[in-house]
C-alpha positions in Angstrom: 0.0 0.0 0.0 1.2 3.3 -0.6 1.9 5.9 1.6 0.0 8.7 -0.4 -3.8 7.2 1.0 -2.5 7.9 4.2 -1.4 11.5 3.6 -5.1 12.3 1.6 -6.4 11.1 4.3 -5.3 13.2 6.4 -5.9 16.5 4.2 -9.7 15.9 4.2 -11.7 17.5 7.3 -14.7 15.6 8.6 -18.1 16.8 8.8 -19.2 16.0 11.9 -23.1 15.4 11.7 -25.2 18.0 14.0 -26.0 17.0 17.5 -29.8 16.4 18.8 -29.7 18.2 21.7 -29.7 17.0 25.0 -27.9 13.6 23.3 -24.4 12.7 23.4 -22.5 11.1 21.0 -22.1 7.1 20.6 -18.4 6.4 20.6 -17.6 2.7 19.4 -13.7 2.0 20.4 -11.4 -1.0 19.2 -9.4 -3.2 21.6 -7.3 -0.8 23.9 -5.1 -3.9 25.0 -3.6 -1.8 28.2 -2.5 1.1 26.7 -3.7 4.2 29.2 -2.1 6.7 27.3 -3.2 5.8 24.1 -6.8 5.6 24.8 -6.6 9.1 27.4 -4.7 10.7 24.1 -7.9 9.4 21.7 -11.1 9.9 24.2 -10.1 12.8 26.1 -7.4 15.1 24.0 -8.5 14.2 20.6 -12.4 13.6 20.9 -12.8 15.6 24.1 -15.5 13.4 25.5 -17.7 14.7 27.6 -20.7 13.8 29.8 -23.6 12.2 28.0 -21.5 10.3 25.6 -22.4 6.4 24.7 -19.0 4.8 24.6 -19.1 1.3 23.7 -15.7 -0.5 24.3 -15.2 -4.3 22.4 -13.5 -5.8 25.0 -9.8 -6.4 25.5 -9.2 -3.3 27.8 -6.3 -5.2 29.2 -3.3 -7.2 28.8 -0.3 -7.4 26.3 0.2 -3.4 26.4 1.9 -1.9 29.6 -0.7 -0.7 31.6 -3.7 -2.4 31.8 -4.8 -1.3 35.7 -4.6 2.7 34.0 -6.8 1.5 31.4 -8.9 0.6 34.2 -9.0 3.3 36.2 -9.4 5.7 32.8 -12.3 3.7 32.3 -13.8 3.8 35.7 -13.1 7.8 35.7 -15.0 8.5 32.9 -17.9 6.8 34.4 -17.1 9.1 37.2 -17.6 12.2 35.4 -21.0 11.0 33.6 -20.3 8.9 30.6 -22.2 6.1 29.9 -19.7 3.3 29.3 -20.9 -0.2 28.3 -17.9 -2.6 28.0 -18.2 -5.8 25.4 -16.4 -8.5 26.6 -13.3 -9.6 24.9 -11.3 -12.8 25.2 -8.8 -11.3 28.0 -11.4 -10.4 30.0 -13.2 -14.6 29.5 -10.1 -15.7 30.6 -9.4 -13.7 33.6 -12.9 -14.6 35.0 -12.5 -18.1 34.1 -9.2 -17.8 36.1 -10.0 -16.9 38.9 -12.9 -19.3 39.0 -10.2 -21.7 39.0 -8.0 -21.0 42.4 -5.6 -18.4 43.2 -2.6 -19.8 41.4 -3.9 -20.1 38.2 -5.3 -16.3 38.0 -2.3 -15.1 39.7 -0.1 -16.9 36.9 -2.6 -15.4 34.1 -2.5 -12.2 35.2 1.7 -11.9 35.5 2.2 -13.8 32.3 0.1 -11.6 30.6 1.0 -8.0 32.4 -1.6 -7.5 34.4 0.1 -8.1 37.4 -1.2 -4.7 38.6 -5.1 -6.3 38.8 -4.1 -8.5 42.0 -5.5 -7.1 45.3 -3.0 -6.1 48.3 -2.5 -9.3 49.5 -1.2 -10.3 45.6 -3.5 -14.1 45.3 -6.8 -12.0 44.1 -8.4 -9.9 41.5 -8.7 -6.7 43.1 -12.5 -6.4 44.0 -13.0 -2.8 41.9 -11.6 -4.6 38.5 -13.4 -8.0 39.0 -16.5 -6.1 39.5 -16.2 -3.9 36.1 -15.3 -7.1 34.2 -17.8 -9.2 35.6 -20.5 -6.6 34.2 -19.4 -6.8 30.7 -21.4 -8.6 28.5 -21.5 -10.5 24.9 -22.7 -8.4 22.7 -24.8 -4.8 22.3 -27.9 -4.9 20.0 -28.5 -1.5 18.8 -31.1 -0.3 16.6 -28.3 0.6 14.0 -25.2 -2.0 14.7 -24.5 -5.1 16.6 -21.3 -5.2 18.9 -19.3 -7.7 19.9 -15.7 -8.4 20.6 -14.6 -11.4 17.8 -17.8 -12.6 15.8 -21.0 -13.8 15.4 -22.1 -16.8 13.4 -26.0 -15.6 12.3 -26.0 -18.7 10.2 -27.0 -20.7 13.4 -30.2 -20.4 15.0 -28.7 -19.6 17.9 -26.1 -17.0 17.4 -26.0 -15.3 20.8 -26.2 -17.9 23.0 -22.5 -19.0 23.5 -20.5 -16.2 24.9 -17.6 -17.7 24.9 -17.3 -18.5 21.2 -18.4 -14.7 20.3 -15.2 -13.7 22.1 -13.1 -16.0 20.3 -14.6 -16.5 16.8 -12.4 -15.2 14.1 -15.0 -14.2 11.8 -18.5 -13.7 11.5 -21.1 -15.5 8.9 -23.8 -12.8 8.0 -27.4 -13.1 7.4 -29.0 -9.7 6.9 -32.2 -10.9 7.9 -31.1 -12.1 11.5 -29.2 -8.9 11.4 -31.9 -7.0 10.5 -29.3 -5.6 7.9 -27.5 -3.6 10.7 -23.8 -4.1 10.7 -21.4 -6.2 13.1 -19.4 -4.0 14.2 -16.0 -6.2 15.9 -12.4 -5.8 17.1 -9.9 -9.6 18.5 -8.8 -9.3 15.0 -5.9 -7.3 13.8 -7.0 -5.4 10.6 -4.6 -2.9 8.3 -6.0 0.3 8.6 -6.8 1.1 4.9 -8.9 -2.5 5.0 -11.3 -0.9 7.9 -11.6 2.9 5.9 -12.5 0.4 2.8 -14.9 -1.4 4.5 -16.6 1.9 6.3 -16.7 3.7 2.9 -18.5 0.7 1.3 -21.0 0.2 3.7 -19.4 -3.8 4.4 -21.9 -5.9 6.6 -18.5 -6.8 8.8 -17.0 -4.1 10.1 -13.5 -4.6 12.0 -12.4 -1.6 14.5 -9.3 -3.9 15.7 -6.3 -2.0 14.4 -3.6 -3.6 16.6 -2.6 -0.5 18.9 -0.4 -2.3 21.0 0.9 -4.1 17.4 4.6 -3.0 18.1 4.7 -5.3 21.2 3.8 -7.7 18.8 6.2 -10.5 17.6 5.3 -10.2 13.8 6.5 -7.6 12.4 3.5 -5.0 10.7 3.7 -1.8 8.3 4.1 1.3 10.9 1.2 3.2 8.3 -1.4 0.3 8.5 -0.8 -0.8 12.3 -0.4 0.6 16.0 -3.2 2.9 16.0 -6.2 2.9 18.4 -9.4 3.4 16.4 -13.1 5.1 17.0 -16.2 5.0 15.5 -18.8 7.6 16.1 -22.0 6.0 15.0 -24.1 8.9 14.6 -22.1 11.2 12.2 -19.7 7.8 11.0 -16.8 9.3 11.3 -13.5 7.3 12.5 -11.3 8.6 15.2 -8.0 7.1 14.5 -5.3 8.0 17.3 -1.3 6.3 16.9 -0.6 4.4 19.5 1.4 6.8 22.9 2.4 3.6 25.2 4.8 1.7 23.4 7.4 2.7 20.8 7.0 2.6 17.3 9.3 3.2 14.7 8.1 6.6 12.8 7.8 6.3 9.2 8.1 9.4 6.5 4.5 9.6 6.9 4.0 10.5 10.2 2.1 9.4 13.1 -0.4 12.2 14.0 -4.0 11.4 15.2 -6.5 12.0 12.3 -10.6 12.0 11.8 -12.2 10.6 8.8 -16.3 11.0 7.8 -17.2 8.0 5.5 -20.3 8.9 5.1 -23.4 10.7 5.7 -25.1 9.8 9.5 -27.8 7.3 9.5 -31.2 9.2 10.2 -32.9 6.3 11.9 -30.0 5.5 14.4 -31.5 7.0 17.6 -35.3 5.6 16.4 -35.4 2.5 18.5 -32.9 2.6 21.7 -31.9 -0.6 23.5 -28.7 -2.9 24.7 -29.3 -6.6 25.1 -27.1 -9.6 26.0 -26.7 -12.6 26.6 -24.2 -14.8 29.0 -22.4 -17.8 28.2 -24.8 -20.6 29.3 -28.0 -19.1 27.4 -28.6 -16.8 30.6 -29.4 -13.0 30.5 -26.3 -10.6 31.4 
């Protein structure tokens, strides 16, 4: 891929669809994957959230990246200050809880093999009770009237797509039926896309759309392009426009094009988004979450 996408990209100016008033903006954010400063650089300096706001996180908060307890605490802050945060679970998040149903060693060993060390409580054999609580209230997936959410992929071939949790946090892909879907798009991260594959598939409207960029990709062990990986990305349903921020935790090795954060409006907002509000999900063994 050439570098010149990237650089016209960056010349265009979104057009940010007007607000309703009284109603914030619904923020859809890719796998964060412990990096605080990263995702503090892309909600609060770049998109200046502020109370109000829907943000809708695809799981994988934590882990791999070097500081998954800020992440956390970001997280938990924002709440704080009146955003209404709905967290999707992602596979880190499964296997932490199914950890620490296990016994103390096993989560312990989880959680320092993959650095999140930080999580234990005081006395070092526990999930702190604050974090166990926020991950124990994610859930599966989030039907909105305009987009499905969930953290790896759906199979809407089955008749019962929504029932096993713990394959929607794994599944690499996602079979679509628009009829199940009600022709509303799936909108997922666990997989690492190249950047100019997600603006493709926003600008065409794709059934399947990926919001996984990698942003803690230079951690990684296989080695990525520095202008398709590493960045942090955001969707803002409303005025579909994606937030794309370069990741601030780890280092990356700066290519000629640059690594400032950018905004890019695919298309015009969708006039029926906000016509039918509601979340639903469902736990692992069939149960509501």
């Amino acid at each position: 891929m050439r570098r010149s996408w990237i650089q016209w990209l960056r010349r265009r100016r979104p057009v940010a669809a007007p607000e309703e008033p009284g109603k914030g903006r619904r923020l859809v954010v890719g796998d964060i994957h412990g990096c605080s400063r990263t995702a503090r650089a892309l909600l609060s300096d770049e998109m200046q959230i502020r109370p109000g706001d829907e943000l809708y996180l695809l799981g994988d908060l934590i882990s791999k990246g070097p500081d998954s307890l800020g992440v956390l605490e970001y997280v938990s802050a924002l709440e704080n200050e009146g955003v209404r945060v709905t967290i999707v679970r992602g596979n880190h998040e499964e296997a932490i809880l199914t950890a620490r149903e296990s016994g103390k060693g096993k989560l312990r060993d989880l959680l320092e093999r993959t650095r999140n060390g930080a999580l234990l409580d005081g006395n070092g054999g526990s999930l702190d009770p604050r974090w166990a609580a926020m991950l124990e209230r994610s859930i599966y997936f989030v039907s909105l009237p305009d987009a499905i959410l969930v953290h790896g992929g759906l199979d809407l071939g089955r008749s019962d797509p929504f029932v096993d949790g713990r394959e929607i946090v794994n599944r690499r892909e996602t079979v679509y039926d628009a009829r199940v879907a009600g022709n509303r798009p799936v909108i997922h991260g666990h997989t690492r896309t190249p950047l100019s594959t997600i603006i493709e598939r926003l600008v065409n409207d794709a059934p399947v759309l990926p919001l996984d960029n990698g942003a803690v990709g230079a951690s990684s062990r296989k080695p990525f392009k520095v202008s398709e990986y590493g960045n942090l990305c955001c969707l803002d349903l409303d005025s579909w426009t994606l937030h794309v921020q370069p990741n601030r935790d780890v280092e990356v090795e700066h290519d000629a094009t640059g690594r400032a954060a950018f905004s890019l409006t695919v298309r015009p907002a969708r006039p029926e988004s906000r016509e039918t509000p509601g979340v639903g999900a469902v736990a692992s063994d069939g149960g509501n979450r």
